[in-house]
Backbone as JSON, one array per atom type, in Angstrom:
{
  "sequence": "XXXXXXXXXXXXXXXXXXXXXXXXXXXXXXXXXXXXXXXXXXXXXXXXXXXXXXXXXXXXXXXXXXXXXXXXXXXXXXXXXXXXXXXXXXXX",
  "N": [[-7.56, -20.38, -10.23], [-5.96, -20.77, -7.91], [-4.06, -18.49, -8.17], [-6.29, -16.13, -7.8], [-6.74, -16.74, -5.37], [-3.99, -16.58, -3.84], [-4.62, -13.53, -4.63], [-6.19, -13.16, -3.04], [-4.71, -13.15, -0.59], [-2.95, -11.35, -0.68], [-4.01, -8.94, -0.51], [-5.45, -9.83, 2.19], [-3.37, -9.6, 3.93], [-1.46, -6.78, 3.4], [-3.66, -5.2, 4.14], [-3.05, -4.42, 6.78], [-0.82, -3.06, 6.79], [-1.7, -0.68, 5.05], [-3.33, -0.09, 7.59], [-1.0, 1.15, 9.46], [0.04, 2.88, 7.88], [-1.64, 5.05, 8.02], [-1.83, 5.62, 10.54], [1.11, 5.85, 10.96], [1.72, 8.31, 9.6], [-0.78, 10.15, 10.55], [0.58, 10.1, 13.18], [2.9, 12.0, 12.38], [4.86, 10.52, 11.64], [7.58, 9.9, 10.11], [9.81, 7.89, 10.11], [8.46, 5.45, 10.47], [6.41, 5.52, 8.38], [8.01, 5.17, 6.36], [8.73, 2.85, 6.27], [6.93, 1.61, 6.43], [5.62, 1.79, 3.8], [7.84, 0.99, 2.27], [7.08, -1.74, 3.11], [5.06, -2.23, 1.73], [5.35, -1.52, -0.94], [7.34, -3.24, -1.9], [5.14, -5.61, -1.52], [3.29, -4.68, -2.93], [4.41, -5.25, -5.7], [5.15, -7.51, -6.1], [3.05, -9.0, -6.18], [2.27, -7.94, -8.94], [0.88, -5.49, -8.34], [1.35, -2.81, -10.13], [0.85, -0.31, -10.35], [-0.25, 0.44, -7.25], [2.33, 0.01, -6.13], [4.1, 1.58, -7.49], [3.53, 4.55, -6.07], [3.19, 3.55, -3.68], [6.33, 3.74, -3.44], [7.0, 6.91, -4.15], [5.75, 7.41, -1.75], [7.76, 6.28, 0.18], [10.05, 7.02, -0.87], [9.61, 10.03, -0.43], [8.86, 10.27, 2.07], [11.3, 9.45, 3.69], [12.54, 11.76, 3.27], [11.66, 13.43, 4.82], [9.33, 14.79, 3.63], [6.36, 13.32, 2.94], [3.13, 13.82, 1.96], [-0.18, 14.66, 2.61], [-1.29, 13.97, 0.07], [-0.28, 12.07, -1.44], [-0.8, 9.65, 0.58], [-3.39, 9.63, 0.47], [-3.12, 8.92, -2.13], [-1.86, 5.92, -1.94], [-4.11, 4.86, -0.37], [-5.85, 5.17, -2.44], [-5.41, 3.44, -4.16], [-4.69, 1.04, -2.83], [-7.22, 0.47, -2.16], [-8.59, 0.26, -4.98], [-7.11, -1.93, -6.3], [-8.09, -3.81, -4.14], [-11.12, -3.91, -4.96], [-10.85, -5.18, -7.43], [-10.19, -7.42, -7.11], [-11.28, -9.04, -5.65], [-13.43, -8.67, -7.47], [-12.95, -10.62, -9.48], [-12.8, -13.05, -7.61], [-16.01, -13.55, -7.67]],
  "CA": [[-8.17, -20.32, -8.91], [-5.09, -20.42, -7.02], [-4.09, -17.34, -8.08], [-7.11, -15.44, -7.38], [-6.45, -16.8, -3.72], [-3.13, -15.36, -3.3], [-4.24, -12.07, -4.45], [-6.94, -12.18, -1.7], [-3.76, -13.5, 0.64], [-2.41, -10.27, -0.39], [-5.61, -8.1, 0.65], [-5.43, -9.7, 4.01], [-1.79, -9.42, 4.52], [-1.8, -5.5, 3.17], [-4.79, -4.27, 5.0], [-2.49, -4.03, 8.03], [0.22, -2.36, 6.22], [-2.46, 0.47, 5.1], [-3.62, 1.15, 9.01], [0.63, 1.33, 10.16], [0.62, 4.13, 6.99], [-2.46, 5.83, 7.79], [-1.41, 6.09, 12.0], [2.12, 6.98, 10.86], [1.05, 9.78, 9.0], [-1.29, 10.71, 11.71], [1.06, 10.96, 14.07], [3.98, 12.52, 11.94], [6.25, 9.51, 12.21], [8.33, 9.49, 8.77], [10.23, 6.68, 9.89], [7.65, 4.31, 10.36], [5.8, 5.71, 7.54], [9.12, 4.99, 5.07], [8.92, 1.36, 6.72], [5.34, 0.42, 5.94], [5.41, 2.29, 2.45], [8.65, 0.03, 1.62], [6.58, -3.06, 2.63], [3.72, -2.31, 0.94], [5.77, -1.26, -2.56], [7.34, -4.97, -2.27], [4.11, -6.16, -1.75], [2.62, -4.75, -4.32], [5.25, -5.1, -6.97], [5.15, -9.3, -5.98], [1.31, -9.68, -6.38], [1.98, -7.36, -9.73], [0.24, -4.42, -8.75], [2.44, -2.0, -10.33], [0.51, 1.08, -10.02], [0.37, 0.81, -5.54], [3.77, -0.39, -6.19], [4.48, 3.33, -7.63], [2.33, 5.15, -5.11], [4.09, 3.19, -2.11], [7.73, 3.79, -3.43], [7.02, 7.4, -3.73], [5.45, 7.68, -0.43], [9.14, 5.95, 1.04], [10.9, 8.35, -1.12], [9.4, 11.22, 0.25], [9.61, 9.82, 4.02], [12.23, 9.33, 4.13], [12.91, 13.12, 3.01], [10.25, 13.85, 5.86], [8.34, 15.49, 2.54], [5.43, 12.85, 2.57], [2.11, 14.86, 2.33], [-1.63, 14.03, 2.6], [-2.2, 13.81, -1.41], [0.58, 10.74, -1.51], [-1.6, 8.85, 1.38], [-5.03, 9.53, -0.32], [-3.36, 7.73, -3.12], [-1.96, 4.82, -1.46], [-5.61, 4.22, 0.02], [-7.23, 4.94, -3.58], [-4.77, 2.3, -4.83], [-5.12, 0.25, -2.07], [-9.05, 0.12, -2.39], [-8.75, -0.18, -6.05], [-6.53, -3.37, -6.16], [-8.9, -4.77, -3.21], [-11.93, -4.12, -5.24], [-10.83, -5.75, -8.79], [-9.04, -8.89, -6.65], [-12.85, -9.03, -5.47], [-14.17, -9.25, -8.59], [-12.28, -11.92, -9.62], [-13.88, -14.14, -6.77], [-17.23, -14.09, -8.23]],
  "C": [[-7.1, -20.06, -7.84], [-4.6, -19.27, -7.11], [-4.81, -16.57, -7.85], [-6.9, -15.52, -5.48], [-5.29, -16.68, -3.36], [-3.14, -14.43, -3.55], [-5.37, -11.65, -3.21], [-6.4, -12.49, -0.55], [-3.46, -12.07, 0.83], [-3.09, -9.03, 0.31], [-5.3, -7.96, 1.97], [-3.99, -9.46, 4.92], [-1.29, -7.91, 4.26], [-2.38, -5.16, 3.61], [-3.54, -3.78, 6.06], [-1.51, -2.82, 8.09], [-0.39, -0.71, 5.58], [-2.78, 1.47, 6.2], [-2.42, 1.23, 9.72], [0.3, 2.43, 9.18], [-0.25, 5.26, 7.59], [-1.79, 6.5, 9.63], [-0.07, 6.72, 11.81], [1.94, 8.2, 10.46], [0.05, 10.3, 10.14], [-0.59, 11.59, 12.48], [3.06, 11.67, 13.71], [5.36, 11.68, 11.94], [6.77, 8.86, 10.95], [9.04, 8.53, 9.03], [9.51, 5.44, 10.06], [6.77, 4.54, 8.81], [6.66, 4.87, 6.56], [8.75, 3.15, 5.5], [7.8, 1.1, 6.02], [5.54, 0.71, 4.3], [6.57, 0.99, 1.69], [8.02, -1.42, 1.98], [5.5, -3.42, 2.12], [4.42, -2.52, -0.55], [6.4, -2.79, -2.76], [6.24, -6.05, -2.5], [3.27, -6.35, -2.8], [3.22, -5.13, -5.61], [5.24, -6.69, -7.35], [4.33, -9.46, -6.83], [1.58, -8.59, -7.66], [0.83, -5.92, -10.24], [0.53, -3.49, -8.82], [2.17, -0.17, -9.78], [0.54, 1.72, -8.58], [1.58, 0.86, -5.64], [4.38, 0.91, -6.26], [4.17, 4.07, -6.47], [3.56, 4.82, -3.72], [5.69, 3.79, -1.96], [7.65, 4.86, -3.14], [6.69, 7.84, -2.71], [6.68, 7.06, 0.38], [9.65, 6.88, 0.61], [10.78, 9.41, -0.21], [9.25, 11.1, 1.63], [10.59, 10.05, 4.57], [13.49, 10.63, 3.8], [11.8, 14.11, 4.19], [9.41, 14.83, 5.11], [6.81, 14.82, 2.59], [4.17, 14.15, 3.07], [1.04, 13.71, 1.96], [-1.86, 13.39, 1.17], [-1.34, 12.53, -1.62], [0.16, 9.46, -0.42], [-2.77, 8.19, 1.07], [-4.66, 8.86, -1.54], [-2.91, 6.69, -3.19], [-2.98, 4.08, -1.47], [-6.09, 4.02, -1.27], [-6.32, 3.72, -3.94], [-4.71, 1.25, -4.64], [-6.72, -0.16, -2.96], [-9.46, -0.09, -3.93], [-8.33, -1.37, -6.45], [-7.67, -4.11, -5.3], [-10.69, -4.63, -4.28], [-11.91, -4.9, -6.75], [-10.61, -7.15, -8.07], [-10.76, -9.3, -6.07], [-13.72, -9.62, -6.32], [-13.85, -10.26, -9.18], [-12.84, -13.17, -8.83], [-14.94, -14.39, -7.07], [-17.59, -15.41, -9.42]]
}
């Protein structure tokens, strides 16, 4: 039980870290982008969710090469929203 309730700590403490990636990227701002992406990939790598964990690192990599593109965002989010919907299921 306690673990199920720090992975929906992590949820609420990540959401935020999703809408900093999604506005950096918006507004073309690779160094904030590289920032959130590196505290998401710690984030995720903590709470063991290896696969965002991937996803996030390369989205710093490539930031911080001002390379990041749309298809490395869209799979943050899917990775995002996939972690938030299993950590979900778990609560039932």
């Amino acid at each position: 039980e306690n673990a199920i309730e720090m992975l929906g700590m992590f949820v609420e403490m990540t959401a935020p870290l999703i809408a900093s990636i999604k506005t950096a990227w918006e507004n073309k701002d690779y160094h904030d982008l590289a920032e959130a992406a590196h505290s998401l990939k710690g984030a995720a790598r903590s709470a063991c969710i290896n696969v965002l964990g991937e996803a996030a690192s390369i989205l710093q990599d490539e930031s911080e090469k001002n390379r990041a593109n749309a298809q490395m965002i869209a799979q943050v989010e899917h990775e995002f929203a996939r972690a938030k919907a299993e950590i979900e299921a778990l609560k039932v």
